[in-house]
Backbone and ligand atoms as CSV (ligand in chain L), in Angstrom:
chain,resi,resn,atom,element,x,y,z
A,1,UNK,N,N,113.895,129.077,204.549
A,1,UNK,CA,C,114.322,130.112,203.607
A,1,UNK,C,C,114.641,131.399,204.357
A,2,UNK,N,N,115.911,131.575,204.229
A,2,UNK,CA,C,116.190,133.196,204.761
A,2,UNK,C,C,115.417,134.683,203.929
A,3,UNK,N,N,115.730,135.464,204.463
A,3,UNK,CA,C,114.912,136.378,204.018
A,3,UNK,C,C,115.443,137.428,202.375
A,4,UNK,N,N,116.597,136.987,202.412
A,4,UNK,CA,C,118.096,137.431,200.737
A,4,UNK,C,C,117.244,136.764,199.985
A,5,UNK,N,N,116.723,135.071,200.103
A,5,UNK,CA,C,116.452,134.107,199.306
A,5,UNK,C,C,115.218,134.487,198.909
A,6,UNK,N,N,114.339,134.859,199.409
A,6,UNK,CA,C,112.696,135.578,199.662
A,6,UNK,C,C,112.918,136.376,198.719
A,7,UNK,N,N,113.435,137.571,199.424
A,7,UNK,CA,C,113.693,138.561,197.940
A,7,UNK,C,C,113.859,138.515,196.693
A,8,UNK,N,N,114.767,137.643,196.682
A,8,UNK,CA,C,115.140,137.569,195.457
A,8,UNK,C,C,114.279,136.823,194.541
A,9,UNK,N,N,113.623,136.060,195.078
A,9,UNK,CA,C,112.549,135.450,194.404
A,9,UNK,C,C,111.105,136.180,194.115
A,10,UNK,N,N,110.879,137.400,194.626
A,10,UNK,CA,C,109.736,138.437,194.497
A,10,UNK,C,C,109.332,138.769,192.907
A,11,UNK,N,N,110.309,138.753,192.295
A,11,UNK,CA,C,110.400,139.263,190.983
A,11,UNK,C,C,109.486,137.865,190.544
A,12,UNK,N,N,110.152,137.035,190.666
A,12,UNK,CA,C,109.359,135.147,190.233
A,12,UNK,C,C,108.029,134.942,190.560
A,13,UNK,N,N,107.789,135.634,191.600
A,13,UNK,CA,C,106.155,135.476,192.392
A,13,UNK,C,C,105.736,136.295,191.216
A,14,UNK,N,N,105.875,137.582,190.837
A,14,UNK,CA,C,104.863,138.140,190.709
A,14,UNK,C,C,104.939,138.059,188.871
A,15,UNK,N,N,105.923,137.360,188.473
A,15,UNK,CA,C,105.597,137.058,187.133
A,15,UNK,C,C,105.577,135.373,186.850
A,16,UNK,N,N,105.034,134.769,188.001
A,16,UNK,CA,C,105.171,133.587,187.644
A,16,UNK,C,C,106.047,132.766,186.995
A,17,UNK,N,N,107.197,132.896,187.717
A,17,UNK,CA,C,108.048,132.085,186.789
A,17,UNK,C,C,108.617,131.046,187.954
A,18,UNK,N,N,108.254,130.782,189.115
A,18,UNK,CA,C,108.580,130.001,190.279
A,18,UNK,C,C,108.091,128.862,190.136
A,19,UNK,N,N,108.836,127.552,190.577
A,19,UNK,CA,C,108.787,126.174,190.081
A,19,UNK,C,C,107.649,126.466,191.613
A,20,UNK,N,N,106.667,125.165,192.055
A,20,UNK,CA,C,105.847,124.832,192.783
A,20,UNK,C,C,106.760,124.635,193.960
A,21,UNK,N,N,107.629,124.240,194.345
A,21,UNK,CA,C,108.368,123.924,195.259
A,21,UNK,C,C,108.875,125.459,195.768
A,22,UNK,N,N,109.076,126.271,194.948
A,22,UNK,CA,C,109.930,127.342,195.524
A,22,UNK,C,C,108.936,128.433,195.593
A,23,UNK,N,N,107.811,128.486,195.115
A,23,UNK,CA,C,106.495,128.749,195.111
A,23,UNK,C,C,106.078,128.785,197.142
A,24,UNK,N,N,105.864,127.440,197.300
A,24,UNK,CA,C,105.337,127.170,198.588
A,24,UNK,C,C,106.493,127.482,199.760
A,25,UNK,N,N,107.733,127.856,199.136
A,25,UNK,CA,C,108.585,127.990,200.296
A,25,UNK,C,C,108.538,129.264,200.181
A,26,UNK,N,N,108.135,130.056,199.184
A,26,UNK,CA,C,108.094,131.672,199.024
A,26,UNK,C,C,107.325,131.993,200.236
A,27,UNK,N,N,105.965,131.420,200.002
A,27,UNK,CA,C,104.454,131.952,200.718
A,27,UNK,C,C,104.568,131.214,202.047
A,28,UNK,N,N,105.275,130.514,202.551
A,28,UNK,CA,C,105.456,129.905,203.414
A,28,UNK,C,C,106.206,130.947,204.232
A,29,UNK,N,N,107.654,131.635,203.831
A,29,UNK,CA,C,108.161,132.499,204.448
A,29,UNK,C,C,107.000,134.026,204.573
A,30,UNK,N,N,106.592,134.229,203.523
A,30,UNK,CA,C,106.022,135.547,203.768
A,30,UNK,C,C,104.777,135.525,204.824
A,31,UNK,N,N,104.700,134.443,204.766
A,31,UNK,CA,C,103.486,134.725,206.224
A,31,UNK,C,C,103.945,134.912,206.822
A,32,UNK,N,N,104.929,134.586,207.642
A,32,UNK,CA,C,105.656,134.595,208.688
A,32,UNK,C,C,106.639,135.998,208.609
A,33,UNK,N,N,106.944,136.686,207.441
A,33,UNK,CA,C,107.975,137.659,207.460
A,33,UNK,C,C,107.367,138.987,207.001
A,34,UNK,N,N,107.261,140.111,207.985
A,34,UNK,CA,C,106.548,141.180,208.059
A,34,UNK,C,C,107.186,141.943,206.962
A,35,UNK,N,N,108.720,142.041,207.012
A,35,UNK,CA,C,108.925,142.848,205.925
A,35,UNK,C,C,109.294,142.058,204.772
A,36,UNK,N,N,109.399,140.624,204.486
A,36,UNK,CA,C,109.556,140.487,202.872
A,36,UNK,C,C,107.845,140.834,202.742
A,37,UNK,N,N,106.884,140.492,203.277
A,37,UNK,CA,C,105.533,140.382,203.062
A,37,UNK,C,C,105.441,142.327,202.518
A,38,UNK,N,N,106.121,142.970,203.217
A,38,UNK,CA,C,105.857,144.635,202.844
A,38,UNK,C,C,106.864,145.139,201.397
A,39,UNK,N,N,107.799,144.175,201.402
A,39,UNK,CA,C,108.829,144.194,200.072
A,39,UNK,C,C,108.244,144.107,199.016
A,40,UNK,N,N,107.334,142.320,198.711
A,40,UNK,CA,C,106.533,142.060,197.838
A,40,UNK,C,C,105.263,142.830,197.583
A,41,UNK,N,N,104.901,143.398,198.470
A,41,UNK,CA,C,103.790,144.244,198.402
A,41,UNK,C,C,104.046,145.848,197.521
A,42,UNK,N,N,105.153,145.791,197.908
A,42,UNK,CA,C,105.971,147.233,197.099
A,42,UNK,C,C,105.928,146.976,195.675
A,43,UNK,N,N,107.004,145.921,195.251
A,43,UNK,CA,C,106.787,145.044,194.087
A,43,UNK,C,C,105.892,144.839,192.991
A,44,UNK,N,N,104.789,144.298,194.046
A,44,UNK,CA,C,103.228,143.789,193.529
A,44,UNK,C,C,102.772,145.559,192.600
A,45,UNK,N,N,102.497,146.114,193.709
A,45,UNK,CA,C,101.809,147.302,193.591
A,45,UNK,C,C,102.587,148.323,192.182
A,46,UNK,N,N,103.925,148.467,192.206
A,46,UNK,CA,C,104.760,149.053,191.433
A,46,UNK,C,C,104.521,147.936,190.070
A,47,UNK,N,N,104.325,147.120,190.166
A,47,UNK,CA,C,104.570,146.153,189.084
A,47,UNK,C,C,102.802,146.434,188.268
A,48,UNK,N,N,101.926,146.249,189.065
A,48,UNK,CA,C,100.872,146.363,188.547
A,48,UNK,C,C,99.871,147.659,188.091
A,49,UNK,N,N,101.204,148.797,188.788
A,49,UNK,CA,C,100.905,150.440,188.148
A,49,UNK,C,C,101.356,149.859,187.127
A,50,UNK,N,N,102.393,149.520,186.644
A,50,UNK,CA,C,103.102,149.573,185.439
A,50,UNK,C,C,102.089,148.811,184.056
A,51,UNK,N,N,101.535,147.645,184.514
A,51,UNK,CA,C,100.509,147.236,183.850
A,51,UNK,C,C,99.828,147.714,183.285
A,52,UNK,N,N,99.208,148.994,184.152
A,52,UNK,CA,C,98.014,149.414,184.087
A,52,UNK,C,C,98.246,150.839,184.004
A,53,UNK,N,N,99.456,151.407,183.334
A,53,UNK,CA,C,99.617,152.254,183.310
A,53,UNK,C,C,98.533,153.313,182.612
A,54,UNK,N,N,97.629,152.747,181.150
A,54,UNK,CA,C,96.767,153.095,180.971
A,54,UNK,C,C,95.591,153.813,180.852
A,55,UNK,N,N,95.376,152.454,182.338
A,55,UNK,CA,C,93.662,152.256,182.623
A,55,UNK,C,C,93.612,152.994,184.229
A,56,UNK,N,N,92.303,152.810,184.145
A,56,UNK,CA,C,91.940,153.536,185.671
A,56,UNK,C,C,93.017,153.482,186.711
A,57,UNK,N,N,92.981,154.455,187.115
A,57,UNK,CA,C,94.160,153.964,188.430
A,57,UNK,C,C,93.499,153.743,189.595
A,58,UNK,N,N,93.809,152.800,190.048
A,58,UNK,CA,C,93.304,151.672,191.320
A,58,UNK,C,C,94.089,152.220,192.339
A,59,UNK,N,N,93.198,152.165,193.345
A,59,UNK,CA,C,93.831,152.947,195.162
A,59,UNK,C,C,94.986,152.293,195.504
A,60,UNK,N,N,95.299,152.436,196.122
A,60,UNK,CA,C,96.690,151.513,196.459
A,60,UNK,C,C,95.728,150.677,197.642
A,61,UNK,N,N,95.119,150.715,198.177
A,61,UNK,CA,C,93.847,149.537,199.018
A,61,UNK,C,C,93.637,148.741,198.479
A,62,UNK,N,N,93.158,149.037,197.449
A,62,UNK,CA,C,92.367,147.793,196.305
A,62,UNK,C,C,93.680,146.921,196.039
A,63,UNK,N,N,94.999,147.506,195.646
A,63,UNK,CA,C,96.266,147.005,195.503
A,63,UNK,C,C,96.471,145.627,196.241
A,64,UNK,N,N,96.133,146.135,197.824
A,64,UNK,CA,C,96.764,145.376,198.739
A,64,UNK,C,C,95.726,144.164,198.954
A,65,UNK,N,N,94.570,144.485,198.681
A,65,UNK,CA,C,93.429,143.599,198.740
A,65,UNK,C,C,93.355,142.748,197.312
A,66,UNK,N,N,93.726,142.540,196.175
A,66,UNK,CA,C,94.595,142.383,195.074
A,66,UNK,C,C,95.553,141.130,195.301
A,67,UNK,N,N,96.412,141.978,196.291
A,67,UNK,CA,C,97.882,140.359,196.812
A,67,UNK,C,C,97.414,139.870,197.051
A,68,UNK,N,N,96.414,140.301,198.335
A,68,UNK,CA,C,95.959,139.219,199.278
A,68,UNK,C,C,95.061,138.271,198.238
A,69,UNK,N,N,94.331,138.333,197.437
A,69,UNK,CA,C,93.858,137.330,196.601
A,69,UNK,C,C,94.567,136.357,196.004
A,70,UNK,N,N,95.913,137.299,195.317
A,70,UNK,CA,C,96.758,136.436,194.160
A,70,UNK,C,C,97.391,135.481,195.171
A,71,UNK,N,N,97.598,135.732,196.778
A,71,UNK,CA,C,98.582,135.094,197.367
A,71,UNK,C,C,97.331,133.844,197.739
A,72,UNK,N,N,96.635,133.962,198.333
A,72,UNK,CA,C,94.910,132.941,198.569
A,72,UNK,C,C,95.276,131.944,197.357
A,73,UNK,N,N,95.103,132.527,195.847
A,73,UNK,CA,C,94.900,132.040,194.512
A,73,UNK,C,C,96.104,131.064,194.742
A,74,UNK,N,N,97.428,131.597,195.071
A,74,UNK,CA,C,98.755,130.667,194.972
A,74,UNK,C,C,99.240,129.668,195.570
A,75,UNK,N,N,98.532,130.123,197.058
A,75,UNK,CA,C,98.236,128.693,197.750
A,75,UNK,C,C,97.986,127.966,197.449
A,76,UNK,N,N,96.205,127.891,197.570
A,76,UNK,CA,C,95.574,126.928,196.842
A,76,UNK,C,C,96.520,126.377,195.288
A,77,UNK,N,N,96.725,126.969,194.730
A,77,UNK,CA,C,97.675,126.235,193.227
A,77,UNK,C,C,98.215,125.776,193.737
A,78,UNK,N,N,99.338,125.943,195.159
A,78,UNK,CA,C,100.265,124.827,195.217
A,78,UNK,C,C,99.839,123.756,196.132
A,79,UNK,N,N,99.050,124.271,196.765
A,79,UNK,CA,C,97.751,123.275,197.684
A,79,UNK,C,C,97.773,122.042,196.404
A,80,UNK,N,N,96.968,122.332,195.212
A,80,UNK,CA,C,96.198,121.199,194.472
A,80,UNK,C,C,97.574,120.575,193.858
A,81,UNK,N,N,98.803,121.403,193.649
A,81,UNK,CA,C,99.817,120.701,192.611
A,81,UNK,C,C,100.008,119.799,193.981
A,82,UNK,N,N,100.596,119.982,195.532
A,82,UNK,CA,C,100.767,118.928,196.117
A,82,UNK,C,C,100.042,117.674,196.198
A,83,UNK,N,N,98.495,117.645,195.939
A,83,UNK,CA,C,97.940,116.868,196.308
A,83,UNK,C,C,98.230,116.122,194.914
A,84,UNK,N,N,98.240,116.865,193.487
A,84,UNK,CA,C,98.342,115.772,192.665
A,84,UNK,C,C,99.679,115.261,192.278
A,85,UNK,N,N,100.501,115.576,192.934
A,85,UNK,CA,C,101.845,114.606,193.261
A,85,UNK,C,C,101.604,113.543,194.278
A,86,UNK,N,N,100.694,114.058,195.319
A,86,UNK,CA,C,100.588,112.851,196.065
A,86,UNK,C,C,99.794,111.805,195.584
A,87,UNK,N,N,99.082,112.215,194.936
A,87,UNK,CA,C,98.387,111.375,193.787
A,87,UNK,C,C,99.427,110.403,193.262
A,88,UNK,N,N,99.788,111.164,192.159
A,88,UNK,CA,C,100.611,110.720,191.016
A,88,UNK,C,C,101.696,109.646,191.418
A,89,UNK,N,N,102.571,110.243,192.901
A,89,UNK,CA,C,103.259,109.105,193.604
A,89,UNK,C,C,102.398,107.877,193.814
A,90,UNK,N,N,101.076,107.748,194.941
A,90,UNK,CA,C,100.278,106.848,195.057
A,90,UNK,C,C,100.210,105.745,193.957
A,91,UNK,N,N,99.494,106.375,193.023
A,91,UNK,CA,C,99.466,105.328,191.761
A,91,UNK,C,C,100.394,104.328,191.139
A,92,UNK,N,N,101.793,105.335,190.899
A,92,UNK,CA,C,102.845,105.211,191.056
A,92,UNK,C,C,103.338,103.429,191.687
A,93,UNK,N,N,103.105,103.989,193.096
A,93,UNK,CA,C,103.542,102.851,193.763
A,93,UNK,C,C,102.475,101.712,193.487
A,94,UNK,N,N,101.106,101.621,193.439
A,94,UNK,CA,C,100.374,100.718,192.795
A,94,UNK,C,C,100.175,100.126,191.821
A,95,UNK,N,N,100.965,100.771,190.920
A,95,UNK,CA,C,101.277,100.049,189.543
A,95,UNK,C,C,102.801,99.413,189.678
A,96,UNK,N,N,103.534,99.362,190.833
A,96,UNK,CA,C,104.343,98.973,190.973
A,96,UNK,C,C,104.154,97.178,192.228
A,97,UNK,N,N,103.110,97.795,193.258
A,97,UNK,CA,C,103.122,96.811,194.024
A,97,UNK,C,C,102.006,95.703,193.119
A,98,UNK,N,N,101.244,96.505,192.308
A,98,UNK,CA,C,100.602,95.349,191.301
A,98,UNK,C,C,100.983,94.518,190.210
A,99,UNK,N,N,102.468,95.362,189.503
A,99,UNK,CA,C,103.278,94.172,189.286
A,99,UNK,C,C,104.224,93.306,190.065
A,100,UNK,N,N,104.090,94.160,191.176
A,100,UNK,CA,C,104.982,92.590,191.661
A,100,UNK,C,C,104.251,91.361,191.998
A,101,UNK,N,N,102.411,91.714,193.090
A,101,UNK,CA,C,102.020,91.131,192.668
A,101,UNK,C,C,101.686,90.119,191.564
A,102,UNK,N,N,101.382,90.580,190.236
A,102,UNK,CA,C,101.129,90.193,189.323
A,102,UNK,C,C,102.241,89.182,189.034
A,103,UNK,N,N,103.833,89.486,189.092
A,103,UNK,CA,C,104.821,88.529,188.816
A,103,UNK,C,C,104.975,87.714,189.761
A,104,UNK,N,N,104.534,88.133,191.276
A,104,UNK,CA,C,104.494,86.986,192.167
A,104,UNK,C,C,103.422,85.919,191.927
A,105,UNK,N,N,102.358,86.105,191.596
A,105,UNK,CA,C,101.634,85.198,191.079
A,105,UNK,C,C,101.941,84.169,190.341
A,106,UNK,N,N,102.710,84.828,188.817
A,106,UNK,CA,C,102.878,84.110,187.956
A,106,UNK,C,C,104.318,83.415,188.294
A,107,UNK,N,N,105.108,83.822,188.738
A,107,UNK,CA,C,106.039,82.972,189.246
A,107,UNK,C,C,105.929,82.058,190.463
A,108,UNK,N,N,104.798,82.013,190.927
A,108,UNK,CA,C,104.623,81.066,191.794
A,108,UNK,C,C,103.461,79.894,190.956
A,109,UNK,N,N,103.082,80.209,189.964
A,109,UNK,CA,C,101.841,79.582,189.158
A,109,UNK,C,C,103.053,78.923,188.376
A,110,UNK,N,N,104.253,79.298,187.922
A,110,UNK,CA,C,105.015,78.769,187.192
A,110,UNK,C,C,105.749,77.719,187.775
A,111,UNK,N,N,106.303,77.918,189.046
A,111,UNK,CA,C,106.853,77.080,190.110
A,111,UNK,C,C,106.271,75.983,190.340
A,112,UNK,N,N,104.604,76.253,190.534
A,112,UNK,CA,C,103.738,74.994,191.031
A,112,UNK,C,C,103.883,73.749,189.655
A,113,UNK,N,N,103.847,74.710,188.078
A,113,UNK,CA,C,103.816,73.757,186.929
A,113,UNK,C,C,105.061,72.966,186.570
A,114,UNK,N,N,106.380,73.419,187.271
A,114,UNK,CA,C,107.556,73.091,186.969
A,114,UNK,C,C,107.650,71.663,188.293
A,115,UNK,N,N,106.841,72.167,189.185
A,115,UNK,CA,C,107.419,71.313,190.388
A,115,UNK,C,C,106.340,70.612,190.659
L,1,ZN,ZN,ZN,111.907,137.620,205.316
């Protein structure tokens, strides 16, 4: 992911509207990218004055200590959605190699009664 593509997806991070796939390629680039990582952080922070326009106003520290959670939190989410695709594939294929099994059986149980 280039860094146009990053951006533009900042708005998606921080209101959740990013499919899991584009999710992990987000956080995947921002580790690695000093300034989308300082972009989203702009974002984050401006986005969550606005929230909280309100209520106490929070340091801009606490802010940054804040991402760093939601981004921890987003991992892990796409951490567990991968694993339960890898799941979901797994099974997948076992309910597949168990019917063939299953029809290899019976077509060979059928074969033996015919022949
Ligand atoms: Zn970048």
């Amino acid at each position: 992911m280039d860094c146009r593509k990053a951006e533009s997806m900042v708005g998606g991070y921080i209101q959740n509207t990013l499919s899991v796939d584009e999710l992990s390629d987000f956080l995947k680039h921002i580790k690695e990218c000093p300034s989308c990582y300082e972009e989203l952080e702009t974002y984050f922070i401006v986005y969550y004055a606005m929230q909280h326009l309100d209520g106490e106003k929070e340091e801009t520290l606490n802010m940054k200590k804040l991402l760093e959670l939601d981004l921890k939190k987003k991992e892990k989410y796409v951490h567990m959605k991968k694993i339960q695709r890898t799941i979901a594939i797994g099974i997948f294929f076992l309910i597949v190699l168990g019917l063939m099994v299953f029809f290899g059986i019976t077509g060979l149980h059928m074969n033996n009664i015919i022949y």
